[in-house]
C-alpha positions in Angstrom: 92.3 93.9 136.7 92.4 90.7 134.9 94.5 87.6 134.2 95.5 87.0 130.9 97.1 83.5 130.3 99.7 83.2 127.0 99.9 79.6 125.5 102.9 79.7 122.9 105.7 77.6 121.5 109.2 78.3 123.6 110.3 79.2 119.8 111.6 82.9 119.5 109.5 83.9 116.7 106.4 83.2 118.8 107.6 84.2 122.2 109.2 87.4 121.2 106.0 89.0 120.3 104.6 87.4 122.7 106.9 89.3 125.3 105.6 92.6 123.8 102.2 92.1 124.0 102.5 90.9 127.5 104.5 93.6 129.0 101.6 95.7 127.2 99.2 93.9 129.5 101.3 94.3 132.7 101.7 97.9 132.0 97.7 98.3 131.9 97.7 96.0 135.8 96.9 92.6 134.1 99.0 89.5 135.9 100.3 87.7 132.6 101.6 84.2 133.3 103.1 81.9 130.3 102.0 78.5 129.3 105.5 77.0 127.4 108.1 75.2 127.4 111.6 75.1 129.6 113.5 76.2 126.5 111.6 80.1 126.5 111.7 79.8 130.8 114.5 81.5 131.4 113.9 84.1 129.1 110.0 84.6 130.2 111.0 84.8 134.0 113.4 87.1 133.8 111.1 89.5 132.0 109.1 88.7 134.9 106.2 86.9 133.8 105.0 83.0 135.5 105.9 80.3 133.7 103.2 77.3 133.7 105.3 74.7 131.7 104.2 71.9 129.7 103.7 68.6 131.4 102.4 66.1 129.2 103.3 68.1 125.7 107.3 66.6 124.8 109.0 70.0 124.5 112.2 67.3 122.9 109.5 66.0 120.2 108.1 69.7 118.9 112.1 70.3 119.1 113.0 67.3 116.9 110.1 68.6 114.1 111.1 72.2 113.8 114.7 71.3 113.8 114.8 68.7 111.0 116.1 70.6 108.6 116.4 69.2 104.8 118.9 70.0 102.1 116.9 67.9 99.7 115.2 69.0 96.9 112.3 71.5 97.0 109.5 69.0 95.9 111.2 66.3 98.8 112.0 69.6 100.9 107.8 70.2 100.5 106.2 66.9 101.0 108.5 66.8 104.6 107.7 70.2 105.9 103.9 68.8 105.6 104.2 65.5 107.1 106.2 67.9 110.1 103.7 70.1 110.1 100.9 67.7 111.1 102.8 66.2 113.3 103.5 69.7 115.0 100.4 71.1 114.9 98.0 68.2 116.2 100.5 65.2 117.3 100.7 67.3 120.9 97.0 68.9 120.6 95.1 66.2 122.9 98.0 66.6 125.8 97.7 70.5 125.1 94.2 70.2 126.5 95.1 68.1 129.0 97.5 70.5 130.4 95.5 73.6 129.9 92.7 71.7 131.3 95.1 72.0 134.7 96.6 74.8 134.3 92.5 77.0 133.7 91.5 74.7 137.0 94.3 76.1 138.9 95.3 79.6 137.5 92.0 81.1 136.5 92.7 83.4 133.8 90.4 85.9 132.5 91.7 85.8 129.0 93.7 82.9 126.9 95.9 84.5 124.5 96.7 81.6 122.1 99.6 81.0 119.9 98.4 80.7 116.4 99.9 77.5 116.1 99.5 76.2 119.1 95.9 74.4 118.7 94.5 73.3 121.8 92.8 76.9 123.3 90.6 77.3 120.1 90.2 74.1 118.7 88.9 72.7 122.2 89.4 74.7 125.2 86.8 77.6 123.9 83.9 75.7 124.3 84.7 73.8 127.4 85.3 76.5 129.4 83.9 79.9 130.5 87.0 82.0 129.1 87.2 83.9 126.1 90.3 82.7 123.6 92.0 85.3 121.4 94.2 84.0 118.8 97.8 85.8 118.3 99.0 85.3 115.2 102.7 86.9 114.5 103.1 86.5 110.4 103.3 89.2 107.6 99.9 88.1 106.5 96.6 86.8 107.5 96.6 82.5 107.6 93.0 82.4 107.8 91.4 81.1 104.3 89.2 83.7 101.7 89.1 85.2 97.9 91.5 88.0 98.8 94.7 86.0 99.2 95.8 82.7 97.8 96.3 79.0 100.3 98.8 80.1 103.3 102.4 78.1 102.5 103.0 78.3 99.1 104.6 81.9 98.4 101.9 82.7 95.8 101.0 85.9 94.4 97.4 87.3 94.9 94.7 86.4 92.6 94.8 89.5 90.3 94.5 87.8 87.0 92.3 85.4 85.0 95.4 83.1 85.2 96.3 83.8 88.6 92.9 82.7 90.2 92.8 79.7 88.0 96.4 78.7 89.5 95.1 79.6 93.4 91.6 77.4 92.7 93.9 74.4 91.8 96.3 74.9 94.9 93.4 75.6 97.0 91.5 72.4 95.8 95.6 70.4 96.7 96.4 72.2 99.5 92.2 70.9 101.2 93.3 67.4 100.4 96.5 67.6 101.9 95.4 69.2 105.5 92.3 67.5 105.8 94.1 64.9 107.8 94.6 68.1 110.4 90.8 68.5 110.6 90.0 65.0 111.2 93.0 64.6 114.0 91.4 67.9 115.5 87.9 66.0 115.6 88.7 62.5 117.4 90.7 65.3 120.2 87.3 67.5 119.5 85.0 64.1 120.0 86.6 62.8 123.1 85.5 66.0 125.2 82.1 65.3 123.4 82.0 68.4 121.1 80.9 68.3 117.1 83.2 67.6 114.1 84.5 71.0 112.7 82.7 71.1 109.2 85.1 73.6 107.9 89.3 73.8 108.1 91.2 74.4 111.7 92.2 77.7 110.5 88.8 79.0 109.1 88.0 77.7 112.6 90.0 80.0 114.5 88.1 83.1 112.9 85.4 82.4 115.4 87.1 83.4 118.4 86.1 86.8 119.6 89.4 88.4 118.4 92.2 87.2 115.9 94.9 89.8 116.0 97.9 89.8 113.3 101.1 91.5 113.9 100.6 93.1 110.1 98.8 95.8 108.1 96.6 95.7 104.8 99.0 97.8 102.7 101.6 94.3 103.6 98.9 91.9 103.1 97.1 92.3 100.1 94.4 95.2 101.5 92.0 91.8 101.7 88.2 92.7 102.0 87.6 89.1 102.8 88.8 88.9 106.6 85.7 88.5 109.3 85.2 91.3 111.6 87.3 89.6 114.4 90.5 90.1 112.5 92.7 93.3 114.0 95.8 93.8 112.1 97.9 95.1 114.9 102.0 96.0 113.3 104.8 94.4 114.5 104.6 93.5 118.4 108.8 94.3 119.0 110.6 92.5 121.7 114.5 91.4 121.0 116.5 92.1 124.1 116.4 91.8 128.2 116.0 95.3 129.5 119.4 94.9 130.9 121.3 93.9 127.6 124.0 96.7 126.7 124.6 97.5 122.8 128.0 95.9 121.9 130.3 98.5 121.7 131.6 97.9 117.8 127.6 99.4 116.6 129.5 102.8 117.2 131.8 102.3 114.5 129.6 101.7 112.3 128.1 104.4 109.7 131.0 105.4 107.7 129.4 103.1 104.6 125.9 101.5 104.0 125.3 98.3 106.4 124.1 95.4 105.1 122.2 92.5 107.8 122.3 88.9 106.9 120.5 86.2 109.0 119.0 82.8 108.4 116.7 83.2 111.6 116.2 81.4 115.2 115.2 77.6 113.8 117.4 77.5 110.6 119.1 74.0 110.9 120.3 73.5 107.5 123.8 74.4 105.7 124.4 78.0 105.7 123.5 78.4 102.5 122.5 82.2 102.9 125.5 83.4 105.0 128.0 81.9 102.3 126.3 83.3 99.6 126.4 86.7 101.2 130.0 86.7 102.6 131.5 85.3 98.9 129.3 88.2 97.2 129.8 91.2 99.3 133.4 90.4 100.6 135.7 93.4 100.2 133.0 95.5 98.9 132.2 99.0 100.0 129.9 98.1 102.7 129.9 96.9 106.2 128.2 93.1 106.2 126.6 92.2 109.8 126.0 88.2 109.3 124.1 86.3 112.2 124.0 82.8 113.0 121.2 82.3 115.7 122.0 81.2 119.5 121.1 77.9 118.5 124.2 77.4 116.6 127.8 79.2 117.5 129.6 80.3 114.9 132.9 78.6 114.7 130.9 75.7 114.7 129.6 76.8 111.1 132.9 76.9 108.8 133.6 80.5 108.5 137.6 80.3 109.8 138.4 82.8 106.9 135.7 86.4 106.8 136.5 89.2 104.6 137.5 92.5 106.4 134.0 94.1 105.8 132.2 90.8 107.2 131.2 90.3 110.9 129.8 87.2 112.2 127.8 86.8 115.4 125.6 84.8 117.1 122.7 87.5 117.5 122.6 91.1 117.7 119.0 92.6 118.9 117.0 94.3 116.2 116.2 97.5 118.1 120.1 98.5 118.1 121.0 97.4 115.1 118.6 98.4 112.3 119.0 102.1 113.1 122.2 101.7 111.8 121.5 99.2 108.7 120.7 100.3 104.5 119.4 96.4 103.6 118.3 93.0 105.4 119.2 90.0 103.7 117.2 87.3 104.9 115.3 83.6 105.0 112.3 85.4 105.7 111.3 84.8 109.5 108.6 87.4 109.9 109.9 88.8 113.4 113.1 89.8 110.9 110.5 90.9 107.8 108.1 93.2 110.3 110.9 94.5 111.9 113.2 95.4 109.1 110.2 97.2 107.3 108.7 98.6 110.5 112.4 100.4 110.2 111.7 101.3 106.8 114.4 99.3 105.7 114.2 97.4 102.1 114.6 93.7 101.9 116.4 90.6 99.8 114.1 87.5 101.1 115.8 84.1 100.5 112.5 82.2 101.9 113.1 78.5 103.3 110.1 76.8 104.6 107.5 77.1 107.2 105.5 80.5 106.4 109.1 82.2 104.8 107.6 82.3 101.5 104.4 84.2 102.3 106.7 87.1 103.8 109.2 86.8 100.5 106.0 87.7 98.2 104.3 90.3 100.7 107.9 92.4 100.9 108.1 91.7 96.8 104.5 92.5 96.3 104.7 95.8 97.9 107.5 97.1 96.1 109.7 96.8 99.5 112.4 94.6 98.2 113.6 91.7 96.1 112.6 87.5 96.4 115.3 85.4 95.6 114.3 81.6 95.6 116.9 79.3 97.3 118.1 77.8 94.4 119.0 80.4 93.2 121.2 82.1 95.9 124.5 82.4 94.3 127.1 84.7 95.4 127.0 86.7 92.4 123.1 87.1 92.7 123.2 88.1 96.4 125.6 91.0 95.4 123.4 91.8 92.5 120.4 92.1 94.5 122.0 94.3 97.4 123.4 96.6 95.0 120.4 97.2 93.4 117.9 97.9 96.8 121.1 99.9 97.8 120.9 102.0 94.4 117.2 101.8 93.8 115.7 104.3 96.5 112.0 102.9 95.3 112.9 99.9 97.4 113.3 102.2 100.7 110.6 104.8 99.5 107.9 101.6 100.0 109.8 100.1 102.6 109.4 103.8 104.6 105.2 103.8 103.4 104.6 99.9 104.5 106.8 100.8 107.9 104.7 103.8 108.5 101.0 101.7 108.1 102.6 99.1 109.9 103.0 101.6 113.2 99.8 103.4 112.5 98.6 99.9 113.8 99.5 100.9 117.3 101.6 97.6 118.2 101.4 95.6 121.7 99.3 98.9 123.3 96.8 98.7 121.3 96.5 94.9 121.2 96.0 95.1 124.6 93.5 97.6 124.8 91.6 95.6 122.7 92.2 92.2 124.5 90.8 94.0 127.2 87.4 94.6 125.2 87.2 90.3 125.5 88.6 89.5 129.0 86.2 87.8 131.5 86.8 90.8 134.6 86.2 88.4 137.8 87.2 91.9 139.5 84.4 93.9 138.3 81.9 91.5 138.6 81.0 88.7 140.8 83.3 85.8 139.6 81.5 83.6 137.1 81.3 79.5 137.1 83.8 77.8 134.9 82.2 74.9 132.9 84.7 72.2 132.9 83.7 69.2 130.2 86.3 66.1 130.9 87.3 64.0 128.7 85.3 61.4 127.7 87.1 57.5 128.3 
């Protein structure tokens, strides 16, 4: 069988489904190793998958960048999350290559399976070596460009309207300016292994790999007609607890009322703002509030000495054992949270931060599956406001239920592997094939 290699960020959003996808593999007799860094080791080796870690990317530098979080104003909040974005996506590309360059040399995979966001496979490593590159992209909708949707990042609504398009032409027109800096630091990595300038966008560059999977469906992501053939949408690829992780035994109590989930995600490093909001407006009401902090911050260290009776706060609870249990999510919008929550048929208030939040807020609103509530905005008062009314409404959960069930017709991590296995190099079947190695050019 083959040997498929995973290159992702040791984030949990990204090695989560990642997880999935690769027990999926295993399952079918692939060997799955992991190219990431010591922060996701633990956790990938005790699934037991190889870890290949980084060597010349600085795992403390992509740390510094996701972590900066901002309570400045939006526009300030904005012009940051680009300047961090850059820096993320192709300040560490040229010593991605350099590692992968090792790590193909050495491991020999029959597959790369590439972390949307993590450049180097597809911007480089696809046409200096003899090994296919499938892109794995875990968001609510598509990131590659087209008419069907408007520019990835901004939280805007489709283009259904005479008005609407003209708004998504001028955003589209703003949003080329400000990223063609990422296509010309892609092209000096690009030139210095002597390939060509890209002449379009990274990201419209990423829809020539063989096979672009998204852990979505159409009925969450606008039912484009735009997408190239190469684009699968998958559903949710669901991994949120070691195999030998018990339930907590408090889940059993709950049930007697509605549930209500509240969580700012994995990488949220600013104020609370969200669990405040939700523990002033739903304390003492007649429902059960499960508030979660993330593992990267513990929660006496957040200012909650005082919780209402009905509020429990806790640094993570898997998905998979508690959403069976839960009536609403109130969230920032992490799509691992999003795809999960709807996957579960469950309806959603979205409180979207940064980062690719606000394209799940407007999917979930778009499809009738629950309410947007911009951050500004997130008052006590209006946080109870909007649970009451997804907990009254049952139009929230009927579309929640319809955009969970397309979601699973999608098939999940299975069939993303069957199909993975459609563009995997098989040195077992045939004779093994010569790698082309191009070095780098001095």
């Amino acid at each position: 069988m083959g040997r498929c290699l995973f290159t992702v960020w040791p984030i949990p959003g990204h090695y989560n489904p990642a997880l999935a996808l690769g027990h999926a593999l295993a399952e079918r007799g692939h060997t799955v190793a992991f190219y990431t860094g010591n922060r996701a080791r633990a956790v990938v080796e005790r699934e037991g998958f190889e870890v290949l870690p980084f060597a010349r990317v600085d795992e403390e530098y992509v740390d510094r960048l996701l972590f900066d979080g901002t309570d400045a104003p939006r526009w300030r909040q904005l012009a940051a999350q680009r300047r961090r974005l850059r820096r993320w996506l192709t300040g560490m590309l040229r010593e991605q290559v350099e590692d992968l360059t090792v790590v193909l040399r050495e491991w020999q995979p029959d597959v790369i399976v590439c972390d949307v966001s993590m450049w180097g496979p597809h911007v480089v490593l696809a046409e200096t070596h003899d090994v296919p590159v499938v892109i794995f992209q875990f968001q609510a909708g598509c990131l590659l460009p087209g008419p069907g949707a408007p520019p990835a990042g901004f939280g805007l609504a489709p283009p259904r309207t005479r008005a609407a398009r003209g708004m998504v032409a001028a955003v589209r027109a703003l949003s080329a300016l400000a990223t063609r800096g990422l296509r010309e630091d892609a092209n000096q990595v690009r030139a210095a292994y002597r390939l060509p300038p890209l002449s379009g966008s990274v990201m419209a560059h990423a829809a020539e790999m063989p096979l672009y999977l998204v852990t979505s469906a159409p009925e969450l992501d606008y039912e484009r007609r735009d997408l190239p053939a190469c684009v699968q949408y998958i559903g949710p690829c669901h991994w949120d607890r070691p195999q030998s992780e018990t339930p907590p035994a408090w889940l059993s109590q709950l049930g007697l009322r509605p549930v209500v989930h509240v969580t700012e995600g994995t990488i949220h490093a600013r104020k609370p703002f969200l669990l405040a909001a939700a523990s002033a407006g739903l304390a003492e009401r007649d429902v059960d509030v499960i508030m979660t902090t993330g593992r990267h911050r513990h929660p006496s260290a957040l200012g909650f000495d005082r919780l209402p009776s009905n509020v429990r706060l806790e640094p993570w609870i898997a998905h998979s054992v508690l959403f069976p249990r839960t009536d609403v999510v109130v969230t920032t919008g992490g799509a691992g949270t999003v795809l999960a929550a709807l996957a579960a048929g469950i309806p959603l208030l979205v409180v979207p931060t940064e980062w690719d939040k606000p394209e799940s807020a407007r999917r979930v609103e778009q499809a009738g599956a629950g309410l947007m509530l911009p951050p500004h905005r997130c008052t006590p008062d209006r946080v109870r406001a909007a649970v009451e009314q997804l907990l009254d409404d049952r139009r929230f959960r009927r579309n929640a239920a319809r955009v969970g069930a397309a979601l699973r017709r999608c098939g999940g991590a299975p069939r993303a592997a069957k199909l993975i296995e459609q563009h995997t190099r098989h040195r077992y079947d045939t004779a093994p094939s010569q790698s082309r190695s191009v070095e780098m050019t001095t």
